[in-house]
Rosetta silent file (secondary structure, phi, psi, omega in degrees, C-alpha in Angstrom):
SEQUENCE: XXXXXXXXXXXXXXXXXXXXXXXXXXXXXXXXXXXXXXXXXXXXXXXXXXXXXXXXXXXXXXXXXXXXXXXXXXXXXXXXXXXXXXXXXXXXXXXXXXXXXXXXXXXXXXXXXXXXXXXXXXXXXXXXXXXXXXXXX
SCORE:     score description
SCORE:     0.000 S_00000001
   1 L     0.000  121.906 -179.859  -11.483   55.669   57.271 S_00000001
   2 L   -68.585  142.689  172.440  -15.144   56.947   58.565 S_00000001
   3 H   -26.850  -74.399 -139.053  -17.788   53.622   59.977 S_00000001
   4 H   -78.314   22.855 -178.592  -20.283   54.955   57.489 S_00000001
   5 H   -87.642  -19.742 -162.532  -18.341   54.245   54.387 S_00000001
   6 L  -115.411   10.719 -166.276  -18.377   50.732   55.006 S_00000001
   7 L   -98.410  154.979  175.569  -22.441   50.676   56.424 S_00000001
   8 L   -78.211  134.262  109.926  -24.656   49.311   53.036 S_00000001
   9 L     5.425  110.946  146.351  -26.843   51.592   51.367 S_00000001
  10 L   -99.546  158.165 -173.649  -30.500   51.045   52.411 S_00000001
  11 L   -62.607  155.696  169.978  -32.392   50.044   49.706 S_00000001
  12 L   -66.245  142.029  178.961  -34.496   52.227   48.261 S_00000001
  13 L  -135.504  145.042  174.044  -38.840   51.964   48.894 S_00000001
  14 H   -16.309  -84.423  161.000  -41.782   52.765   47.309 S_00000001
  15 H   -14.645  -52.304 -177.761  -42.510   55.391   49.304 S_00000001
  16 H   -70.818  -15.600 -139.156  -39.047   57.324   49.057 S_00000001
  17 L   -76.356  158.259  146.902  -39.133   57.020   45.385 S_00000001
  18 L   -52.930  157.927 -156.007  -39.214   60.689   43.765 S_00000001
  19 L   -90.828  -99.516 -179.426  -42.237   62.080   43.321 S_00000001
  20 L   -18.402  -13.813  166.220  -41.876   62.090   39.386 S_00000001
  21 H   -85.587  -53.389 -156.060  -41.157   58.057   39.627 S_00000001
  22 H   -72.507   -9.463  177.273  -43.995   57.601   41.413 S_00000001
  23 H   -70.365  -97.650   26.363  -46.447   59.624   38.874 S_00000001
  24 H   165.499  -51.909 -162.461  -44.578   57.646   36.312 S_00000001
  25 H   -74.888  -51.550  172.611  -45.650   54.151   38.190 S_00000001
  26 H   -34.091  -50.184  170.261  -49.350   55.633   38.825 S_00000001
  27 H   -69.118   -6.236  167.305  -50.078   56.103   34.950 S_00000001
  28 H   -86.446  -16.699 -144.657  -49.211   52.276   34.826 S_00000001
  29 L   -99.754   80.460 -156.940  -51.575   51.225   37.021 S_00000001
  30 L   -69.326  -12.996 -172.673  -54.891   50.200   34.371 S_00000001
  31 L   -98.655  119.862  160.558  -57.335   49.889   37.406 S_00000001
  32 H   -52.169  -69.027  173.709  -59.089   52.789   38.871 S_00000001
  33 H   -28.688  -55.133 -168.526  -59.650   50.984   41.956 S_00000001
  34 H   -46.206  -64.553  168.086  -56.214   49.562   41.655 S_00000001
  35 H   -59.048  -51.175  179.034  -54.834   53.476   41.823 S_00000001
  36 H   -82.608   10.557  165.178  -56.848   54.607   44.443 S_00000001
  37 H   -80.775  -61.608  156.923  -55.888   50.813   46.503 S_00000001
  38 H    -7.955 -108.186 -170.185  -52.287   52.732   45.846 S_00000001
  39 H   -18.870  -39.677 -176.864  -52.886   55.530   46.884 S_00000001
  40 H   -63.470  -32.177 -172.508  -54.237   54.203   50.382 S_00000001
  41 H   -24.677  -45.303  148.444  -50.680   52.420   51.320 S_00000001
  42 L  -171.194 -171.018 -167.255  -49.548   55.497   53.534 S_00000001
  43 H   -77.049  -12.542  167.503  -49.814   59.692   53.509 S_00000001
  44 H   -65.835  -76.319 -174.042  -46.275   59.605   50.901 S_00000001
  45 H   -39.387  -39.979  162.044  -47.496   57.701   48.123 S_00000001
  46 H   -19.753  -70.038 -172.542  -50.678   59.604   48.846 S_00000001
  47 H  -100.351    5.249  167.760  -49.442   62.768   48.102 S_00000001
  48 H   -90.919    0.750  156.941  -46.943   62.114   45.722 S_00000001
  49 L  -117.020   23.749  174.327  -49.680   60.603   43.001 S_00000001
  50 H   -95.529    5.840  149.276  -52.152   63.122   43.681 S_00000001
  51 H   -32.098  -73.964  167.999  -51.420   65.187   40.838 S_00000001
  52 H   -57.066  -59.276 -149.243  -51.797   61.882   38.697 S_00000001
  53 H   -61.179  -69.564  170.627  -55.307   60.876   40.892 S_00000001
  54 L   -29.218  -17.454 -165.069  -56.615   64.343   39.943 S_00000001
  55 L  -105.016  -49.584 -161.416  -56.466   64.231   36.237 S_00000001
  56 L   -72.966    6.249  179.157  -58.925   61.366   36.346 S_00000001
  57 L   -99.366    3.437  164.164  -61.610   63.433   37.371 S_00000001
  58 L   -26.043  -66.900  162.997  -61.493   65.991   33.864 S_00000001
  59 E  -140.095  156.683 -143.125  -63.943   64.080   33.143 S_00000001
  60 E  -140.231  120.278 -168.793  -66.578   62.454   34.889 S_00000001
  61 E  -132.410  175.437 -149.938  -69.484   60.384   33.779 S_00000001
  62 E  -142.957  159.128  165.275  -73.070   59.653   35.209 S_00000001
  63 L  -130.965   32.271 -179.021  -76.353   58.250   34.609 S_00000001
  64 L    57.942   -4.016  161.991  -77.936   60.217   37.263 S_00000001
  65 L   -66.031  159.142  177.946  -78.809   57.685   39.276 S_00000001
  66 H   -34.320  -58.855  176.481  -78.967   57.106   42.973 S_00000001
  67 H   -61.924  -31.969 -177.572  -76.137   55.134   42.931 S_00000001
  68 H   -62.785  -29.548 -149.249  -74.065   56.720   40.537 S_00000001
  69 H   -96.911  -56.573 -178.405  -74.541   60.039   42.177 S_00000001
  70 H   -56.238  -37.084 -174.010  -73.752   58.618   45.459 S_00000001
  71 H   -85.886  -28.331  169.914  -70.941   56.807   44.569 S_00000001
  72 H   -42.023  -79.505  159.020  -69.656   60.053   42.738 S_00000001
  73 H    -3.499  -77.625 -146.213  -70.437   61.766   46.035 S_00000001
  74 H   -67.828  -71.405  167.863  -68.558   59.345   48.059 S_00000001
  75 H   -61.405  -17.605  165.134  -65.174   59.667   46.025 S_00000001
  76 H   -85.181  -29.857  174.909  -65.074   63.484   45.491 S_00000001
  77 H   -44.904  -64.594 -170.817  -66.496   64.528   49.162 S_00000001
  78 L   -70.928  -24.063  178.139  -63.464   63.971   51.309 S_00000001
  79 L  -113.958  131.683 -176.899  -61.266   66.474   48.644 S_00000001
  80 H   -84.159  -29.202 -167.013  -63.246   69.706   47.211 S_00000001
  81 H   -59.485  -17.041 -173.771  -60.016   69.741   44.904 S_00000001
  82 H   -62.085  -71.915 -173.966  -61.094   66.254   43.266 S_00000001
  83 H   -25.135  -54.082  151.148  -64.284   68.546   42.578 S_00000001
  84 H   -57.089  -39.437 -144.683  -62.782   71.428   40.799 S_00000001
  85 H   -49.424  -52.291  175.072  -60.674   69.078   38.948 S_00000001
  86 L   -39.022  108.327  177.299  -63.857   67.875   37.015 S_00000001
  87 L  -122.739   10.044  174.261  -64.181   70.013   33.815 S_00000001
  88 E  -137.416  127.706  169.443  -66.785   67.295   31.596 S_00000001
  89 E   -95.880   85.359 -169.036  -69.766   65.947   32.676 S_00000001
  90 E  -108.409  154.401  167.555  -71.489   63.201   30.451 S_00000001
  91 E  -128.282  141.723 -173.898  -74.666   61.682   31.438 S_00000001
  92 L  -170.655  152.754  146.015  -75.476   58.910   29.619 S_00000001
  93 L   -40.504  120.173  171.223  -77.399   55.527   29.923 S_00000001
  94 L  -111.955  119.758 -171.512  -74.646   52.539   31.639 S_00000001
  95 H   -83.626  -19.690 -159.501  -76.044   49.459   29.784 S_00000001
  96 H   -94.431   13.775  170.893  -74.264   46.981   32.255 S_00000001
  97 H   -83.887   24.784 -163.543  -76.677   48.469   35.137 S_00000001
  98 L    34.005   80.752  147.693  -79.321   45.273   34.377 S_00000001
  99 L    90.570   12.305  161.583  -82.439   47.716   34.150 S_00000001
 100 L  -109.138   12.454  168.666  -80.854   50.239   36.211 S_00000001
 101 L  -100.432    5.325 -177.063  -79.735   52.384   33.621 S_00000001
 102 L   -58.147  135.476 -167.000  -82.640   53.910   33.008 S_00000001
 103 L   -65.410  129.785 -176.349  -81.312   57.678   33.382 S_00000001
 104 L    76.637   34.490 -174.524  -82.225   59.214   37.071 S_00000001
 105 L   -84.788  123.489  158.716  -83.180   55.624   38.425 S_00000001
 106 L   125.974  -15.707  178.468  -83.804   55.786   41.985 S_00000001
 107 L  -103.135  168.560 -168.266  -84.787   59.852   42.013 S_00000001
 108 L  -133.900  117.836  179.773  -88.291   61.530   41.254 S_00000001
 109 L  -133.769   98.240 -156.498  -86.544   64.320   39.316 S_00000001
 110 L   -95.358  128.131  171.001  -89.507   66.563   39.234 S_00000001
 111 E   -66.178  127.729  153.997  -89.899   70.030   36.910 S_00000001
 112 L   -34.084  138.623  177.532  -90.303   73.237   38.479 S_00000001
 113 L  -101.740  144.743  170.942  -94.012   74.461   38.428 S_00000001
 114 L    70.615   26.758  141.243  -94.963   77.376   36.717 S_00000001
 115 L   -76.427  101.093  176.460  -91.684   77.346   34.537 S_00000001
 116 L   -64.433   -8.811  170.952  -92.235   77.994   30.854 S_00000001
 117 L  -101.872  138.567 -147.571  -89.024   75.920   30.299 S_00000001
 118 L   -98.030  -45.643 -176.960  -89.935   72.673   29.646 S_00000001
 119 L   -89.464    8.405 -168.147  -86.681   71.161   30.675 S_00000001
 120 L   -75.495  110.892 -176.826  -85.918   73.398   33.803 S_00000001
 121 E   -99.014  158.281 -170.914  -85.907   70.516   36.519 S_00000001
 122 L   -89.258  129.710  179.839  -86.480   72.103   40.432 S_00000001
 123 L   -74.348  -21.211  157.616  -83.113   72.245   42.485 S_00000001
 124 L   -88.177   12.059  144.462  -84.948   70.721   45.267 S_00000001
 125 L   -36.325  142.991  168.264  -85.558   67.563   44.203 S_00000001
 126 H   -51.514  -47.677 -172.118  -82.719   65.061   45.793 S_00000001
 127 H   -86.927   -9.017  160.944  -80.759   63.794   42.793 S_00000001
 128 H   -54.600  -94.578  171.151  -80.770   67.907   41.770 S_00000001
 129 H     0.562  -69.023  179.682  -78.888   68.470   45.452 S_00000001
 130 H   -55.999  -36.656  145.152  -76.772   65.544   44.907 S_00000001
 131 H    20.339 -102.748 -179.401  -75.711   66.870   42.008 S_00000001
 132 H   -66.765  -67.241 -165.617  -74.684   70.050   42.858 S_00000001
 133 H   -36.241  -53.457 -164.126  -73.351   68.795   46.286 S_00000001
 134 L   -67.625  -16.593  173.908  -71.066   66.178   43.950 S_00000001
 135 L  -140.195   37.261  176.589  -69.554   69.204   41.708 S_00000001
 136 L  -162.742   74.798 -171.849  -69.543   72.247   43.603 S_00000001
 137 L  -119.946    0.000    0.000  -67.117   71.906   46.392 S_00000001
């Protein structure tokens, strides 16, 4: 009789799981943070929910602020694929920013001169840049 017949089974670990369990556990997970705290744990679980990670950037919403933009920035930056992923963009007023939701707070977001379109804002302005930088990777 062969040794290893009689050695236990190691248990099975997160990590090891199939890739299709571990999507499976990722859509359970109700906290954004909470999924990308996941995700940090080691490079499997990494790449075995990034499939699942990806879909939460479809769509993507903003109030054009410094912060928002930045923080946008900040999570999309290290992958350009996070970047594509994004196919909706809302801008909108975030009432829970206390008097920071005013749309574009923290930017001068100044119209091109000697534009007959009234809404054509100038791509150099900063929160234009950030922008672009934040969805065109």
């Amino acid at each position: 009789m062969s040794t290893t017949m009689n050695m236990p089974r190691p248990s099975p670990t997160l990590p090891t799981l199939p890739t299709e369990l571990v999507e499976i556990i990722v859509k359970k997970i109700p906290s954004f943070n909470d999924r990308l705290r996941f995700r940090l744990v080691c490079k499997e679980l990494d790449g075995k929910s990034f499939r699942i990670w990806t879909s939460c950037f479809k769509s993507v919403r903003t109030n054009l602020s410094r912060a928002s933009l930045s923080g946008l920035h900040k999570l999309l930056e290290p992958s350009p694929e996070l970047s594509r992923r994004v196919d909706n963009l809302t801008i909108r007023k975030v009432e829970k920013d206390r008097g920071k939701g005013v749309l574009g707070f923290g930017f001068d977001w100044r119209r091109s001169a000697g534009i007959t379109d009234p809404y054509h804002i100038s791509d150099e302005t900063p929160g234009f840049q950030l922008l672009r930088a934040v969805l065109s990777r």
